[in-house]
C-alpha positions as a Markdown table, in Angstrom:
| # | Residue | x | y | z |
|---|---|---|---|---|
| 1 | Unk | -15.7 | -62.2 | 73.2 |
| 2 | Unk | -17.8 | -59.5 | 72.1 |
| 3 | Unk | -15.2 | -57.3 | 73.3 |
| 4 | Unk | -13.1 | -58.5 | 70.9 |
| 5 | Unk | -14.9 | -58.6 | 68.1 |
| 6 | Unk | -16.1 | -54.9 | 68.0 |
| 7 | Unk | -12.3 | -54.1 | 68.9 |
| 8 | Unk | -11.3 | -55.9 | 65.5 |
| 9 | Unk | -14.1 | -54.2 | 63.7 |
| 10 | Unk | -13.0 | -51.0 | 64.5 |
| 11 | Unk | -9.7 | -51.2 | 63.7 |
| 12 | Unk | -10.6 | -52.4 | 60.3 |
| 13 | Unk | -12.4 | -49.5 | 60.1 |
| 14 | Unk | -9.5 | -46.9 | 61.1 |
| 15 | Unk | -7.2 | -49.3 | 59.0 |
| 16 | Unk | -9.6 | -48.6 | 55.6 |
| 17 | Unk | -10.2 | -45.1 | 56.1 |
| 18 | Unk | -6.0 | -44.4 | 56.4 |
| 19 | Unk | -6.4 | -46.2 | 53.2 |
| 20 | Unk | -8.6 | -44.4 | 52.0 |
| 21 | Unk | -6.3 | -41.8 | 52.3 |
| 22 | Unk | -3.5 | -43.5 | 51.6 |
| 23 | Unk | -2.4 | -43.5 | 47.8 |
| 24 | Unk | -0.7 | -45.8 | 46.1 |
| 25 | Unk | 3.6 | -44.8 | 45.0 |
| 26 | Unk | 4.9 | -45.6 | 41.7 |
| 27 | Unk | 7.9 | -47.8 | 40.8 |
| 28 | Unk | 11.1 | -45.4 | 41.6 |
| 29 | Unk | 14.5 | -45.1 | 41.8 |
| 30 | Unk | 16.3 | -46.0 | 45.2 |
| 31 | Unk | 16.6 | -42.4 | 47.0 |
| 32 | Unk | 17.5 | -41.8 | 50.3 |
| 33 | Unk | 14.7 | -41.2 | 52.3 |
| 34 | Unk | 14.7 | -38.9 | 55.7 |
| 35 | Unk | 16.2 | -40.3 | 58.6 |
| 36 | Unk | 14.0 | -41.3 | 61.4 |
| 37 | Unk | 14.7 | -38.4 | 64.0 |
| 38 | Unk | 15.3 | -39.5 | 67.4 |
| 39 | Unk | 11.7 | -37.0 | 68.3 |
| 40 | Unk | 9.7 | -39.0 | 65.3 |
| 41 | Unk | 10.8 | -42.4 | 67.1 |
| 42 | Unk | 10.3 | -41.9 | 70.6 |
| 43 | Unk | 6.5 | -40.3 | 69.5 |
| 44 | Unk | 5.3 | -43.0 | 67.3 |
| 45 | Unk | 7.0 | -46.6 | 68.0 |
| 46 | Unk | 5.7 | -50.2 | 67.8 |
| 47 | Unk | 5.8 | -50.0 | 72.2 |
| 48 | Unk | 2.3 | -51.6 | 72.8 |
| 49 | Unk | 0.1 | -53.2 | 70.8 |
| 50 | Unk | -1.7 | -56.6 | 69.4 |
| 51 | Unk | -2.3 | -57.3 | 66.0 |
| 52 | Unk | -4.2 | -59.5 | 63.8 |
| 53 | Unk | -2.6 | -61.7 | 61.4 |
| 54 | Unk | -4.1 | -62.5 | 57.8 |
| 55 | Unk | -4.1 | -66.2 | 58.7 |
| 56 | Unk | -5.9 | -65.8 | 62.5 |
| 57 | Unk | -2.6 | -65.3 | 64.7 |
| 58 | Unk | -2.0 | -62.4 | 67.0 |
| 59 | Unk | 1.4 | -60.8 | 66.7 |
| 60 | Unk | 2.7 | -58.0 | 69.4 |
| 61 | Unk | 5.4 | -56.0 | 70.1 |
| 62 | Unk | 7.1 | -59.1 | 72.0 |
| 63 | Unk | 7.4 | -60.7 | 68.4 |
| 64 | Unk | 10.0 | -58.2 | 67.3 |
| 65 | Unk | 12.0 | -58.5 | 70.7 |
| 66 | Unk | 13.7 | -61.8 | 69.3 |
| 67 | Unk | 15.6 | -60.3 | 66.1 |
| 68 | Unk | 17.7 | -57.3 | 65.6 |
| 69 | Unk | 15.6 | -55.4 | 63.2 |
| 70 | Unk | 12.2 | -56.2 | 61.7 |
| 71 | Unk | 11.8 | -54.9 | 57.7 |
| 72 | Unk | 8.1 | -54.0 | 57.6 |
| 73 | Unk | 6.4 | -53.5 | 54.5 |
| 74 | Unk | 2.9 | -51.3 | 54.1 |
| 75 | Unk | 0.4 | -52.2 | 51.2 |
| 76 | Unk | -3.0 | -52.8 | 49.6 |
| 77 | Unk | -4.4 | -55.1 | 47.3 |
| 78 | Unk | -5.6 | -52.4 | 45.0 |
| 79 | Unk | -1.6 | -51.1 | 44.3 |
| 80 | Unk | -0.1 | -52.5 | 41.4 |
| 81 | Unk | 3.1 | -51.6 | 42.7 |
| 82 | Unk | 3.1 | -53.7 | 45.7 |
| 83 | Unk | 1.7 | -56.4 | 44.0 |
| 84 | Unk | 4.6 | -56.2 | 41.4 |
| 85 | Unk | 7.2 | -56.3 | 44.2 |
| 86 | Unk | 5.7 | -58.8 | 46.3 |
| 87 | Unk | 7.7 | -61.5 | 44.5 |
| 88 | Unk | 11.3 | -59.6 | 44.9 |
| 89 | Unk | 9.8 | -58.8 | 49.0 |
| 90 | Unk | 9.5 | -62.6 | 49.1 |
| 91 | Unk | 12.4 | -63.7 | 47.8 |
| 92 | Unk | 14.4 | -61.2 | 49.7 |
| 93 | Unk | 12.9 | -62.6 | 52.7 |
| 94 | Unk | 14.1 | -66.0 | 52.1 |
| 95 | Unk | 17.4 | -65.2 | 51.9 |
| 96 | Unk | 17.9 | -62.7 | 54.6 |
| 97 | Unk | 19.7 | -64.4 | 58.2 |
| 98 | Unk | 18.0 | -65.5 | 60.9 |
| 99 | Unk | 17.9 | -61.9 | 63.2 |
| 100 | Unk | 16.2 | -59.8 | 60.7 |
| 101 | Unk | 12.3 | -60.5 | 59.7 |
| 102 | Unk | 9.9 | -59.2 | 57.5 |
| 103 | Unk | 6.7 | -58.2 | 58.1 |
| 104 | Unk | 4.2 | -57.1 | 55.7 |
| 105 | Unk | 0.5 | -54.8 | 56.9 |
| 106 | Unk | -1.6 | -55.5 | 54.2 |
| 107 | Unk | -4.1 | -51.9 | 54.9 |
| 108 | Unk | -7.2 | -53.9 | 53.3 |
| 109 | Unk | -6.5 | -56.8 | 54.5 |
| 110 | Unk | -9.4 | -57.3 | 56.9 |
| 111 | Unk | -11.8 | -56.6 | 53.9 |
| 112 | Unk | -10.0 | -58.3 | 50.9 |
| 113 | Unk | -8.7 | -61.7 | 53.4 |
| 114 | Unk | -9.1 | -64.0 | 50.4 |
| 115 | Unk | -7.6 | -61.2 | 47.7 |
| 116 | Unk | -4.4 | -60.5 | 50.0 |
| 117 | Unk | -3.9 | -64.6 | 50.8 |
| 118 | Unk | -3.8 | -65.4 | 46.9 |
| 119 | Unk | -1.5 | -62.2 | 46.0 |
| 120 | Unk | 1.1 | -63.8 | 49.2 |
| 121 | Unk | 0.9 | -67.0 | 47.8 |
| 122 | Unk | 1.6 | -66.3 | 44.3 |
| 123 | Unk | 4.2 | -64.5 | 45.4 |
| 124 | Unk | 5.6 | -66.9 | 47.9 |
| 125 | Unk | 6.0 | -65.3 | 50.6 |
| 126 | Unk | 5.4 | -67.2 | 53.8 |
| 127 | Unk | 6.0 | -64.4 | 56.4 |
| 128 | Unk | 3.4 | -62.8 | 58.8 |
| 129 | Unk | 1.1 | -60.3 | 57.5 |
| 130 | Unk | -1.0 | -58.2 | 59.7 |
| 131 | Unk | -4.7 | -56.8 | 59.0 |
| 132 | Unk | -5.7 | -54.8 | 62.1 |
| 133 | Unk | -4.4 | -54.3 | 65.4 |
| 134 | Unk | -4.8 | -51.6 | 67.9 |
| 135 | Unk | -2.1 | -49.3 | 70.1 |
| 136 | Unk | 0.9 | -48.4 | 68.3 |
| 137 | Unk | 0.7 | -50.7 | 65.4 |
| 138 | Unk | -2.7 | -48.0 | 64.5 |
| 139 | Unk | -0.9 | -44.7 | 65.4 |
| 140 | Unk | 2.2 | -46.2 | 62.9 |
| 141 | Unk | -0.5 | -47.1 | 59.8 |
| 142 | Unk | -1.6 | -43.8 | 60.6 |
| 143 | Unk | 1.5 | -42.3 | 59.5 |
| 144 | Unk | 1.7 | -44.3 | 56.4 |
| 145 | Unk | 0.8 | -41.6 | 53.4 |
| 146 | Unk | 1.6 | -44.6 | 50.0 |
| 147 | Unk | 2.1 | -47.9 | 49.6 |
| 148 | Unk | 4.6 | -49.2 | 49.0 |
| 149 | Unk | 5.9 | -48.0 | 52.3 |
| 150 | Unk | 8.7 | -49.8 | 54.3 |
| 151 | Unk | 10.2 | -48.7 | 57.5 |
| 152 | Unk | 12.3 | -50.8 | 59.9 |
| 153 | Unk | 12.2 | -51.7 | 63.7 |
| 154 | Unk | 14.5 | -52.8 | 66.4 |
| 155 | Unk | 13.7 | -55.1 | 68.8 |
| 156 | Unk | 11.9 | -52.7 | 71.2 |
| 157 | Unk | 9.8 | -51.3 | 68.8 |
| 158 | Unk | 11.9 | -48.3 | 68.3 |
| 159 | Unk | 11.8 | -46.8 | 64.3 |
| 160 | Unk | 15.1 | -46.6 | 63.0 |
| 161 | Unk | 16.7 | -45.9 | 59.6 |
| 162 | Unk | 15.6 | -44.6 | 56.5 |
| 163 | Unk | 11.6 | -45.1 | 55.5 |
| 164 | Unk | 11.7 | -46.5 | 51.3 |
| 165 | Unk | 8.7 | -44.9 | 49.6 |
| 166 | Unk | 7.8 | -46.5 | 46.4 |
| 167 | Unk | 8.6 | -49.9 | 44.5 |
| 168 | Unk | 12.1 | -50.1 | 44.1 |
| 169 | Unk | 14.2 | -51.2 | 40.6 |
| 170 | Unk | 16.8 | -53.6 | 42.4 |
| 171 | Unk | 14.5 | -54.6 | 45.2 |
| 172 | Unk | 16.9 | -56.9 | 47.1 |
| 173 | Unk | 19.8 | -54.0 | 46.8 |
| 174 | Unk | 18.0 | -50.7 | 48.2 |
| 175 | Unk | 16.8 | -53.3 | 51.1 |
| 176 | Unk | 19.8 | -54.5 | 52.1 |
| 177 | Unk | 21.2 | -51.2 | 52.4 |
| 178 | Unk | 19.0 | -49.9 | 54.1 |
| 179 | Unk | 18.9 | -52.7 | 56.3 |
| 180 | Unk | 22.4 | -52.3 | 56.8 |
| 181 | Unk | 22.4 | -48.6 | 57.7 |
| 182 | Unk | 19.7 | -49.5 | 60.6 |
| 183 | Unk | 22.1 | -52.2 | 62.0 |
| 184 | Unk | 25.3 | -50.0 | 61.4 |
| 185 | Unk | 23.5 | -47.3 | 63.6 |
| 186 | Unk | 22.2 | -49.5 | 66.3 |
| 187 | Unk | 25.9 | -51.1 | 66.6 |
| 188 | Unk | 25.5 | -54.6 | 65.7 |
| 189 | Unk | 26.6 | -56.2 | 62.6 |
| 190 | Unk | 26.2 | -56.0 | 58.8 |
| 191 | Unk | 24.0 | -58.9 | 57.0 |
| 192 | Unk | 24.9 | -60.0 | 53.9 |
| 193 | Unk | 22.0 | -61.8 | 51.7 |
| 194 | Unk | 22.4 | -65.8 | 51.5 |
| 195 | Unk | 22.3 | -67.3 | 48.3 |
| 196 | Unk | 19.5 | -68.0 | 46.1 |
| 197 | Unk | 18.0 | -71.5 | 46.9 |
């Protein structure tokens, strides 16, 4: 138990210090980002790792096997930006279909638990968000240089598609295409968004 606990310690630790570090992108245009190459994604992918989830939960790499692609988006409580798009990120959420997910890492998570909660609910979204973890869910936040960051997943872990830096104008647009572009270059099948509820 003790174990366990020091293990979450430190990996709030390494999780604020790449925060630290980690500054915070303003509102921008959609722009194609780099592609992942196939080097960047067989050196750092979500392979191996357990995570902590804001609301007590554990979430591991076996938690992205079951959909296609998993959309997962970096930020911080102190960014304005990703607290302005947390509301489109929601809602975009809601309507996407069942074999894509999103995932948000909240990087302050583990210090801010309360903060982070109230800026999720306000916003309304109800998917997981991770505050620490260990394995390749750390060497990934390491990698993570502003927030707003998104980058997408398959369902081994491997990165794929085009990272989105930066809040983006037309949220719900520049995520479905790059959604899209991930599926269309792992084979399957193009999403289109389900109506507004």
């Amino acid at each position: 138990m003790k174990q366990r606990h020091f293990t979450a310690l430190i990996s709030g630790m390494i999780l604020v210090s790449a925060l630290s570090l980690t500054g915070c992108a303003e509102k921008q245009q959609p722009s194609p980002q780099p592609e992942v190459t196939e080097a960047q994604a067989a050196s750092i992918g979500l392979y191996s790792f357990s995570a902590e989830t804001l609301d007590g939960s554990v979430f591991t790499q076996e938690d992205l096997s079951g959909r296609d692609l998993t959309v997962i988006n970096f930020w911080s409580v102190t960014c304005g930006p990703c607290i302005a798009e947390m509301p489109d990120l929601a809602e975009f959420a809601d309507r996407l279909p069942s074999n894509i997910q999103v995932l948000t890492v909240c990087l302050d998570g583990s210090r801010s638990p309360g903060e982070a909660q109230a800026i999720l609910d306000e916003s309304g979204f109800h998917g997981n968000t991770l505050i620490a973890g260990d394995g390749d869910f750390l060497k990934v936040c390491g990698e993570i240089l502003y927030t707003p960051t998104t980058i997408f997943a398959d369902q081994d872990g491997n990165l794929v598609g085009s990272t989105i830096i930066g809040g983006q104008k037309d949220l719900a647009q520049a995520y479905t295409d790059a959604v899209n572009n991930a599926l269309k270059s792992m084979g399957k099948a193009e999403i289109v968004l389900e109506e507004k509820q």
